[in-house]
N, C-alpha and C positions, 0 to 999 in steps of 0.2 A: 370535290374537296369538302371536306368537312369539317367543323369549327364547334366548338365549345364555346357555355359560356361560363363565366365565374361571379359569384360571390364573392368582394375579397372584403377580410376583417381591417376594420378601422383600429388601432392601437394606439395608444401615445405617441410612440415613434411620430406615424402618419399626422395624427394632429399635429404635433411639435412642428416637423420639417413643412407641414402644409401652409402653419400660421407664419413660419419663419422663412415661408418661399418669396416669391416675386411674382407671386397671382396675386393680384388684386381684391379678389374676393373669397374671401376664405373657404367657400364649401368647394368652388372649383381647384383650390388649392390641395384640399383636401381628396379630390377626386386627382387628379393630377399627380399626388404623390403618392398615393395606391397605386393608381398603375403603372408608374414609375419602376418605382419599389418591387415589385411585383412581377415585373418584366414581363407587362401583355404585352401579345402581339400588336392590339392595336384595341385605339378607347372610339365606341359608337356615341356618338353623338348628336345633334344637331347645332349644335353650338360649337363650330373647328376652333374659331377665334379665342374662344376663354383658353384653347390648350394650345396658343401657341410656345408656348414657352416648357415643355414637357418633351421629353426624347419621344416616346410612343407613338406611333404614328395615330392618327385620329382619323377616321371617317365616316360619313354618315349612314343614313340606316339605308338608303338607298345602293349607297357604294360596298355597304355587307350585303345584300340579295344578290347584287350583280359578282362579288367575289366568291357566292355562294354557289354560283353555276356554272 
């Protein structure tokens, strides 16, 4: 299996809906509604906890090598 990664553009939108979400901390907010937005398959992280509250599945860098083999 093979997987991509992206870059995605921060816009007004994303800051708007990010500062106007239910994260707590604004730049996980911000991350959160990109990927949202966006519709990843799923946000690498080490930090699951800041997204729990995002559709996107989240997992960490360890659970992408293992979904990479």
């Amino acid at each position: 299996m093979f997987y991509t990664m992206e870059v995605l553009a921060v816009d007004s939108r994303v800051v708007y809906e990010g500062f106007h979400g239910e994260e707590p901390d604004f730049e996980d907010g911000i991350i959160g509604t990109c990927v949202d937005l966006n519709k990843m398959d799923f946000l690498v992280t080490r930090d699951a906890k800041a997204f729990k509250r995002i559709k996107t599945r989240t997992v960490s860098p360890t659970e992408l090598l293992d979904l990479a083999t």
